[in-house]
N, C-alpha and C positions, 0 to 999 in steps of 0.2 A: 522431519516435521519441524516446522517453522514455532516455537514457542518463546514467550518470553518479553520482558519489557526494560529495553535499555534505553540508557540517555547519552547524549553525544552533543556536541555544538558543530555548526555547520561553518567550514572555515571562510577568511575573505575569499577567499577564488571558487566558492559556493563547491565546496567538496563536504560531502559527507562520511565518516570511516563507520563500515560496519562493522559489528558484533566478531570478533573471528567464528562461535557458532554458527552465524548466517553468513559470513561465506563459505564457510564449508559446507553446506548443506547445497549453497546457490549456485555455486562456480564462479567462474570467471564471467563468464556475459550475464546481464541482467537486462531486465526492460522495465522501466518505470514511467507512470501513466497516469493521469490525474483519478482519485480516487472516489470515494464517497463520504459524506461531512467533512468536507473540508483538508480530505488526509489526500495523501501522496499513495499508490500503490504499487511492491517494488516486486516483480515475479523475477524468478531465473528462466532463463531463455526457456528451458525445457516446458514449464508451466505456462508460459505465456502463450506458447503455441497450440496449448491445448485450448488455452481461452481462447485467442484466436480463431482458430478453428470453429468453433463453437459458435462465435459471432457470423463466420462465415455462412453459417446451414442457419441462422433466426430466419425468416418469411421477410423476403424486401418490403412487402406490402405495409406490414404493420411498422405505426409510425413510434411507436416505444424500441420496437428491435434497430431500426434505423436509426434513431437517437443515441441509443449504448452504443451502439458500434462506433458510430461517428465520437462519441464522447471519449470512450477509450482508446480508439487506435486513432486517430488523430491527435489523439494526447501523446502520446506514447514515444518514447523516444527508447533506442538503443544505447549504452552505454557500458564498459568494460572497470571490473574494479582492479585499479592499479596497483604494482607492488606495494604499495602503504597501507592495501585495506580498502579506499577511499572510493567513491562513485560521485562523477558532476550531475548536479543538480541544472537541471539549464534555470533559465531566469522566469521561463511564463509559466513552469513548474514551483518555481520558488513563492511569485508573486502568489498560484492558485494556492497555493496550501499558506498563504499567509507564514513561511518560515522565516524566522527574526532570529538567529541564535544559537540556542537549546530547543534542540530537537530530541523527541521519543520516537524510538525504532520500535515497535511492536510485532512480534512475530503471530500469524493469524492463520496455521496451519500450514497453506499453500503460499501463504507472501506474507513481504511484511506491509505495515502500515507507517507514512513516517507524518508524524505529527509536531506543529508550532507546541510545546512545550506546553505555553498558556492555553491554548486549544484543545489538547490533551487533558489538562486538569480538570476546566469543564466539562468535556467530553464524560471523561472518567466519571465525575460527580455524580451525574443525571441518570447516568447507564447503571450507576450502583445503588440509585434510588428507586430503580424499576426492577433491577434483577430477580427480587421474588415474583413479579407478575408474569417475566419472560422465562423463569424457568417453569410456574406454574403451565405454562399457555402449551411450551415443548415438551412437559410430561402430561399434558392431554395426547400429544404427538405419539406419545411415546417414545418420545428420542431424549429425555433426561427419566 
């Protein structure tokens, strides 16, 4: 399982090095794909195929299932992490997630999340200023 909240800066030649826990957990191929609020989303091959899949069986007709599909696997790019760790970020990945720098690798069970630093903060802030109303909401659920 994917857990955990690291920080990394993202070099000139737009490499990012991951966690050694998140490659050993990910492997060697990954596939990272434009995410949700702004973040980066980075699956190992195995997990992505599962998503994939999944995209594959949504109903053509409906135009939200055709928009995620389109969103994610036209985002989506293959890439392998190098002897150093490191994974290339391409650039219209870079530009979406606004990454400048200091980057947060967030581990979110099944993938990580890679987040502009600054982005991240905010993010974090807001999400910590609701957390009692959303764990309220999933212990109606019954799921906390």
């Amino acid at each position: 399982m994917l857990i955990g909240e690291y920080q990394h800066t993202l070099d000139s030649k737009k490499r990012l090095s991951l966690p050694s826990k998140f490659r050993r957990e990910m492997g060697k191929k990954v596939v990272v794909t434009r995410g949700l609020d702004t973040c980066l989303f980075l699956f190992s091959d195995r997990a992505w195929r599962v998503i994939a899949k999944k995209l594959q069986v949504l109903p053509f007709g409906e135009s939200s299932a055709r928009g995620m599909a389109r969103f994610l696997l036209a985002g989506a790019t293959e890439t392998e992490v190098d002897a150093a760790g490191r994974i290339l970020i391409p650039d219209f990945l870079k530009t979406f997630a606004n990454l400048r720098g200091r980057v947060v690798l967030a581990g979110i069970s099944d993938r990580v999340e890679i987040w502009d630093k600054k982005n991240w903060d905010i993010y974090k802030r807001r999400i910590e200023r609701t957390a009692p109303e959303m764990a309220q909401t999933l212990g109606n659920l019954g799921i906390l």
